[in-house]
VOKETI-628730 format. One line per 3 residues: for each residue x, y, z of C-alpha. Coordinates in steps of 0.2 Angstrom, whole numbers, plus 5000, padded with zeros to 4 digits. Example, Ala and Ser with C-alpha at 12.3 -4.5 7.8 and 13.67 -1.06 7.14 Angstrom:
BEGIN
5062/4978/5039 ~ 5068/4995/5036
END
This chain:
BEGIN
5000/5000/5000 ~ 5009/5018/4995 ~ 5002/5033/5005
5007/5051/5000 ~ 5004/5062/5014 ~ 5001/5080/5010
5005/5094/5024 ~ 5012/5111/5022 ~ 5014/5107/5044
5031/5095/5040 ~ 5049/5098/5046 ~ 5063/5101/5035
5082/5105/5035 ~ 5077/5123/5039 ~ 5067/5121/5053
5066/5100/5059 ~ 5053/5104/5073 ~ 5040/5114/5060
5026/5100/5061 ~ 5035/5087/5068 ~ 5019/5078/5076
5013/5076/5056 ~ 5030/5066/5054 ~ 5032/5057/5070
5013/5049/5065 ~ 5022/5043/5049 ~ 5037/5039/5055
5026/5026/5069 ~ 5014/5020/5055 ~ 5027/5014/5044
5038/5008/5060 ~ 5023/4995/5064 ~ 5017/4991/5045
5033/4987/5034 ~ 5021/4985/5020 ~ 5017/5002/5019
5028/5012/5005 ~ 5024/5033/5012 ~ 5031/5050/5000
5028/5067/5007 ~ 5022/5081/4998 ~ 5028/5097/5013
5024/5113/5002 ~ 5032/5130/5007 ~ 5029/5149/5005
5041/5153/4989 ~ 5053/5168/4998 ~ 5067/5174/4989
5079/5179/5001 ~ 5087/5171/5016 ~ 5098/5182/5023
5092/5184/5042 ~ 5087/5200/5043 ~ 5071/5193/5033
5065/5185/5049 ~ 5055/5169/5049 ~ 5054/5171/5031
5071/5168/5026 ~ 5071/5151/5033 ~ 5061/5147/5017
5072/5151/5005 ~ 5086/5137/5011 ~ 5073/5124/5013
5078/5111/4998 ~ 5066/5104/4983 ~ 5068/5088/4990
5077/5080/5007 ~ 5075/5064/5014 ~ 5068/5061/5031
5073/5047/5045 ~ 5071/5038/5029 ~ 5056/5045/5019
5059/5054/5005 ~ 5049/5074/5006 ~ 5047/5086/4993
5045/5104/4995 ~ 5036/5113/4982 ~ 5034/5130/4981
5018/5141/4983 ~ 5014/5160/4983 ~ 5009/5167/5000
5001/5186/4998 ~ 5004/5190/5017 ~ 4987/5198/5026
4975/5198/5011 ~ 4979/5180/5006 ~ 4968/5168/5015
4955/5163/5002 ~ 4969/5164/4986 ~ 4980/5154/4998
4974/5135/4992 ~ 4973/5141/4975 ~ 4991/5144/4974
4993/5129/4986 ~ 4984/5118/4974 ~ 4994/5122/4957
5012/5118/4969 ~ 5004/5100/4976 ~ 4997/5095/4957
5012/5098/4948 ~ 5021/5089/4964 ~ 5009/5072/4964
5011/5072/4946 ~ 5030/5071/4946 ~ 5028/5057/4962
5017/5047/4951 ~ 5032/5044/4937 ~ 5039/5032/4951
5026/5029/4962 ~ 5008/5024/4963 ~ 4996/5030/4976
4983/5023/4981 ~ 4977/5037/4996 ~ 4981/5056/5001
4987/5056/5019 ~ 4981/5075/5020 ~ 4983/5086/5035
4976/5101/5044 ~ 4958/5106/5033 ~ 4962/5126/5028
4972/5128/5016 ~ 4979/5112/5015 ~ 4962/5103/5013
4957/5114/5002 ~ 4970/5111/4988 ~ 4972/5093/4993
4952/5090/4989 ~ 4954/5101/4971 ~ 4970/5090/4965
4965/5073/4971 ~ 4950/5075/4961 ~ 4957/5084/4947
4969/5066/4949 ~ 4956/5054/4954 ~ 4964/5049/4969
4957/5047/4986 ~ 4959/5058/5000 ~ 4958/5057/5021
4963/5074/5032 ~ 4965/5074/5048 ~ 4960/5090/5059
4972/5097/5070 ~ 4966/5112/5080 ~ 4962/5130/5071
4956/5122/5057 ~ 4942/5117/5062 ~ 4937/5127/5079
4945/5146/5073 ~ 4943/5143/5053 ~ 4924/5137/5049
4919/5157/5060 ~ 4923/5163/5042 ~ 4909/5160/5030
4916/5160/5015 ~ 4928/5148/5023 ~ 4918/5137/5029
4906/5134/5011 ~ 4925/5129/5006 ~ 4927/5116/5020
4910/5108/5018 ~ 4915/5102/4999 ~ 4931/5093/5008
4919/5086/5020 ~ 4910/5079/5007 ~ 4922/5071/4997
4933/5065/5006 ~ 4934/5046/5008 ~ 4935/5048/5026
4940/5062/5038 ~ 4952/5061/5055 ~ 4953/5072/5072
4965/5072/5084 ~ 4954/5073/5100 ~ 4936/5072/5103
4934/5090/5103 ~ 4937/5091/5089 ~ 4925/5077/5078
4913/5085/5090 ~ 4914/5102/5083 ~ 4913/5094/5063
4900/5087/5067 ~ 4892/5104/5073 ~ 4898/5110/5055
4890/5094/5047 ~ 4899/5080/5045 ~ 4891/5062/5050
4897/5055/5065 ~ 4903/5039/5053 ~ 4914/5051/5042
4928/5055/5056 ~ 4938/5045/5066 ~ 4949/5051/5083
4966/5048/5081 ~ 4973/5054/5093 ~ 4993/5058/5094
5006/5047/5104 ~ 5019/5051/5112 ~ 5039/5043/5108
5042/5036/5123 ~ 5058/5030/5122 ~ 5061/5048/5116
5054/5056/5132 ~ 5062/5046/5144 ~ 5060/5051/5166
5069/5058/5179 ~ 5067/5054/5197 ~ 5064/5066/5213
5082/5065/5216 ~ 5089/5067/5197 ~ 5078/5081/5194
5085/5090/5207 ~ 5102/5087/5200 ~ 5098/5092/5185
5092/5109/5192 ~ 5107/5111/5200 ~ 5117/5106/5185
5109/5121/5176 ~ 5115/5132/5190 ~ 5096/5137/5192
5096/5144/5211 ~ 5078/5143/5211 ~ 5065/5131/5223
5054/5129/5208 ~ 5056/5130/5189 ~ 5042/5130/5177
5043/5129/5160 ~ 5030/5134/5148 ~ 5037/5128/5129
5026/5134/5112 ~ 5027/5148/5098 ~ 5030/5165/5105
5011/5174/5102 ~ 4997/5177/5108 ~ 4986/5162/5107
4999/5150/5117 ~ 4998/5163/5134 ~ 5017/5162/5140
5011/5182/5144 ~ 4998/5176/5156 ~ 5013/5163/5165
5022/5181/5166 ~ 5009/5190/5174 ~ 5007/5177/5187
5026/5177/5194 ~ 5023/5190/5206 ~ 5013/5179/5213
5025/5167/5213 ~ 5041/5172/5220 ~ 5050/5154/5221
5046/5152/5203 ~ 5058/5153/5188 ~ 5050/5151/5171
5058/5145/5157 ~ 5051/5147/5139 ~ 5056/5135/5125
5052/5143/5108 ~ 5054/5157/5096 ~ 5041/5168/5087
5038/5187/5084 ~ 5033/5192/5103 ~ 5050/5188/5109
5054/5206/5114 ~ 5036/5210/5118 ~ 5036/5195/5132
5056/5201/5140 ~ 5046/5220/5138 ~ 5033/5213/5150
5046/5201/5161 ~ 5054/5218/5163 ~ 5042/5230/5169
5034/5217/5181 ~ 5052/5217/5189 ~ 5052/5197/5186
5067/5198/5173 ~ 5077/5187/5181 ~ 5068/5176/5183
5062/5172/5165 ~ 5073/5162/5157 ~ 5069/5164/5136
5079/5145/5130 ~ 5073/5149/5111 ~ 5069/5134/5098
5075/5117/5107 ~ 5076/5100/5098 ~ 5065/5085/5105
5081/5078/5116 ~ 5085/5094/5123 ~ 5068/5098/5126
5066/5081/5135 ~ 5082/5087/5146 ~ 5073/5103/5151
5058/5094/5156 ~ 5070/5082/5166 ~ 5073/5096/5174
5056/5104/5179 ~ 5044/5104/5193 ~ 5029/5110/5182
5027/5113/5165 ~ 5012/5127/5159 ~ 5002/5126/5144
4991/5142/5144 ~ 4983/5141/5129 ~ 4967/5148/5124
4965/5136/5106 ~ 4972/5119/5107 ~ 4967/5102/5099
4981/5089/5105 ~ 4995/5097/5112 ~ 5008/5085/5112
5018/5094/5123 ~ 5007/5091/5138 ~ 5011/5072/5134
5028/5075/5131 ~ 5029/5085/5147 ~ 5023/5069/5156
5035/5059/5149 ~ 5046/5065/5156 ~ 5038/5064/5173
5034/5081/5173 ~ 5016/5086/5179 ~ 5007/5098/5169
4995/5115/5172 ~ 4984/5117/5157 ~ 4971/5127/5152
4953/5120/5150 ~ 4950/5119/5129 ~ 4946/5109/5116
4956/5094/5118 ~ 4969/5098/5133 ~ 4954/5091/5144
4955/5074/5134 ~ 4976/5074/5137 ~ 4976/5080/5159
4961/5068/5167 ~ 4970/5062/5182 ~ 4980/5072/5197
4995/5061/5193 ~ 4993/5071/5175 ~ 4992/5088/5182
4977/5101/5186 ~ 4967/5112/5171 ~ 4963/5130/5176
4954/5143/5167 ~ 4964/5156/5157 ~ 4970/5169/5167
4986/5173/5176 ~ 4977/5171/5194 ~ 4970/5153/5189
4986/5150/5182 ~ 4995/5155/5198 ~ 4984/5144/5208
4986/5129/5198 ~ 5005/5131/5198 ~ 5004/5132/5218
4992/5116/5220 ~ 5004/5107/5210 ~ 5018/5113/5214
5015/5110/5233 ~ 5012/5091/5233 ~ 5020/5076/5235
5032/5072/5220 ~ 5024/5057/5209 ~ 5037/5061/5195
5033/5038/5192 ~ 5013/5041/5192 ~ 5016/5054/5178
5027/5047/5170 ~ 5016/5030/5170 ~ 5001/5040/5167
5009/5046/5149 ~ 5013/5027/5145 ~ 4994/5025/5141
4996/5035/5127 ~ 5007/5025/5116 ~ 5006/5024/5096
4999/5008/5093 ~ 4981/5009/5095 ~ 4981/5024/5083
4993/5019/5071 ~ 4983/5001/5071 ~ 4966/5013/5066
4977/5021/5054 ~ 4982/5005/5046 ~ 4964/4998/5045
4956/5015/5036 ~ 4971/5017/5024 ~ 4969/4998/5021
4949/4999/5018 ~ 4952/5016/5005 ~ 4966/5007/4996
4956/4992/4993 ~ 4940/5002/4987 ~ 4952/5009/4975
4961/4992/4968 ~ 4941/4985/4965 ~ 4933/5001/4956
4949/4997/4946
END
């Protein structure tokens, strides 16, 4: 069976943790089902330009036309991005990269299902070229697409053709199928698969390793938290700053990169918590894991999520986690070995921190807790719908 996934959320050489949870599903499907064959089709925004001082943008322009990845081969087409007034001509110009790109896949390689990802744009043009193809498609909804995306009229008449031609449709959490099925879709039509985590990836510390590993990081602080996500708005590391004051034991450290960098130190400044904000920048997976290892809590503070894998990372690692109560993250934290959800505000925040914070260290319940979410039952539901598609396919031919 040969799948050809289609995300423009993929890593590449630029930037290897853009949309790794799209690849780490791969990577686990095709670990557990050798006779599945897998391409990738990771469109990017065409930039010219990649000297630095272009920003995030610049990144673009070194990402190659094609890499391979922990063994699967990914191409990288370019498509125009108009920035601000672009959303609706977005999948048109999405749609001419992924054709010509299938087209040249199909000289060497013969699909028999799109493995799409994310509904808006990536839907969009994935439905317009598999049936300009006649090829089957899935998509999987991860989070904005489907519970910030469909507010948009015009939008959402676009989303409800890929509802309804798609062979079948995927969510990551309940919360979402939930809220496709306010938009239409038949319970029948979408499956949860939810995302594992790599637990030999995320391994644990102990009580007494933690503490070293504090200590090794010369962090002169009773308690670090660490809150790890893109630097904006929508993933709340401000709200984590507002509650320090009322935290004084409390060193945070933020794991990421994005355009409020200066914006949050700003903040950290004027609320006299500067020194104790640490700002780590973009981490790989293993040095991530390490600052876990290290951590007393980690903070998720969300206000839009759909299956935050760092939660389950976290975890993992045997950290407990505060998160804030939406969409999916309720699915993620349902026990106190998991951690506590709070409402999205710096005082709830703070609160949930301390309750946490203040009990007895269960760093082996968390870490067994995690264990429940392992790859296998979703990569098994995986298997079965891609096997079930393929073979409708082989017959009408």
């Amino acid at each position: 069976m040969n799948i050809l996934t289609i995300s423009t959320l993929y890593p590449n050489s630029s930037d290897p943790k853009h949309g790794i949870f799209v690849h780490t599903r791969l990577k686990h499907l095709l670990s557990r089902y050798p006779d599945i064959s897998a391409k990738v089709i990771a469109p990017v925004p065409w930039f010219p330009f990649s000297n630095k001082v272009f920003g995030e943008y610049s990144k673009y322009a070194n990402v190659p036309q094609k890499e391979v990845i922990d063994g699967i081969e990914v191409y990288h087409p370019r498509y125009i991005v108009v920035p601000k007034v672009g959303m609706y001509i977005t999948p048109y110009f999405l749609q001419l990269a992924i054709k010509k790109a299938v087209k040249q896949v199909q000289k060497t390689f013969a699909v028999d299902v799109i493995d799409g990802h994310y509904f808006f744009p990536d839907g969009i043009a994935i439905q317009r070229t598999a049936e300009a193809l006649a090829l089957p498609f899935t998509c999987t909804a991860r989070g904005t697409d489907i519970n910030l995306i469909p507010s948009y009229p015009k939008a959402r008449k676009m989303l409800h053709r890929v509802f309804q031609r798609a062979a079948h449709m995927m969510s990551v959490c309940q919360a979402l199928k939930d809220e496709m099925k306010q938009l239409g879709v038949p319970d029948e039509r979408v499956s949860v698969m939810r995302n594992g985590v790599d637990l030999a990836l995320f391994t644990p510390s102990g009580n007494e390793e933690q503490i070293a590993l504090k200590k090794e990081r010369k962090l002169e602080t009773k308690y670090l938290v660490m809150s790890v996500g893109w630097l904006i708005e929508r993933k709340g590391h401000h709200l984590i700053i507002d509650a320090l004051p009322m935290l004084p034991d409390v060193t945070l450290a933020i794991a990421g990169s994005g355009p409020d960098l200066e914006k949050l130190r700003k903040q950290a400044g004027e609320l006299d918590v500067a020194n104790r904000v640490l700002f780590l920048g973009a981490l790989s997976q293993a040095e991530l894991n390490k600052w876990f290892q290290a951590t007393d809590v980690a903070v998720l503070s969300s206000s839009r999520e759909g299956w935050a894998n760092v939660l389950l990372e976290s975890m993992a690692s045997g950290t407990p986690v505060v998160a804030t109560r939406v969409w999916g993250t309720p699915e993620v934290v349902q026990t106190p070995s998991a951690g506590v959800l709070v409402e999205r505000n710096s005082e709830n925040i703070a609160r949930g921190l301390r309750e946490v914070l203040e009990k007895e260290k269960t760093r082996s319940e968390t870490r067994r807790y995690a264990e429940k979410f392992s790859w296998d039952e979703t990569c098994k539901g995986l298997y079965d719908i891609f096997s079930s598609i393929a073979g409708s396919t082989e017959r009408k031919r």
